[in-house]
C-alpha positions in Angstrom: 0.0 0.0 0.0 1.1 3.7 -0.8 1.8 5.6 2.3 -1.0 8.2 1.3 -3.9 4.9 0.9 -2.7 3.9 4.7 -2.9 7.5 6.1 -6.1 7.8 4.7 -7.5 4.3 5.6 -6.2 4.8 9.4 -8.3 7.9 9.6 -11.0 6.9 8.5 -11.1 4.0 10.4 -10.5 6.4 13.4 -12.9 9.0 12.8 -15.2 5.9 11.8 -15.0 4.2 15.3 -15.3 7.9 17.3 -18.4 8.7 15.5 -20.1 5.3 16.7 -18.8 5.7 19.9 -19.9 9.5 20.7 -23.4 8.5 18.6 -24.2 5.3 20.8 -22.9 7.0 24.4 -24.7 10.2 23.5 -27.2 11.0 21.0 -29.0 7.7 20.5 -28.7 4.4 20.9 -27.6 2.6 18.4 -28.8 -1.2 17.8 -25.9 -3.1 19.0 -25.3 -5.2 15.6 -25.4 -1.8 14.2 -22.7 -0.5 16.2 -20.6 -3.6 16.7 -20.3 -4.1 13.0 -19.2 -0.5 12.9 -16.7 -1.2 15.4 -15.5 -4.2 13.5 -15.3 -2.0 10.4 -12.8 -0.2 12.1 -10.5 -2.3 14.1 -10.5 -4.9 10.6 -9.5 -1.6 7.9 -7.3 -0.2 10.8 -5.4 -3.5 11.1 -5.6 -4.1 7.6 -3.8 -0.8 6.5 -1.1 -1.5 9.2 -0.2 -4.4 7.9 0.0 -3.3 4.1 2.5 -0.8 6.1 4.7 -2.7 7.8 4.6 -5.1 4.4 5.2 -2.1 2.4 8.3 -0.9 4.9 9.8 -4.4 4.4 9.8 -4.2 0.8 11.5 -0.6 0.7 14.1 -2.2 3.6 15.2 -4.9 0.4 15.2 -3.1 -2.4 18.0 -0.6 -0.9 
């Protein structure tokens, strides 16, 4: 992954998970498969774009 695709996945995973978290806590409540699934969403593309990362590090780390 490009450095700008995990940037961009991270924060929207981030900004993702806050909204669901500040919606269910404060505003309404959200059904829980609802919310869960969103949380899911998160944690999966967060960990997801960290590992194209770290792959994409160790690729750089060869080549030079």
């Amino acid at each position: 992954m490009k450095k700008s695709e995990v940037i961009i996945g991270k924060t929207i995973a981030v900004v993702v998970l806050i909204a669901t978290i500040i919606i269910h806590n404060f505003v309404f409540k959200l059904p829980h498969v609802l919310a869960t699934s969103l949380v899911m969403f998160s944690a999966m593309l967060f960990a997801l774009c960290t590992i194209g990362d770290i792959r994409r590090r160790n690729q750089d780390e060869t080549k030079n």
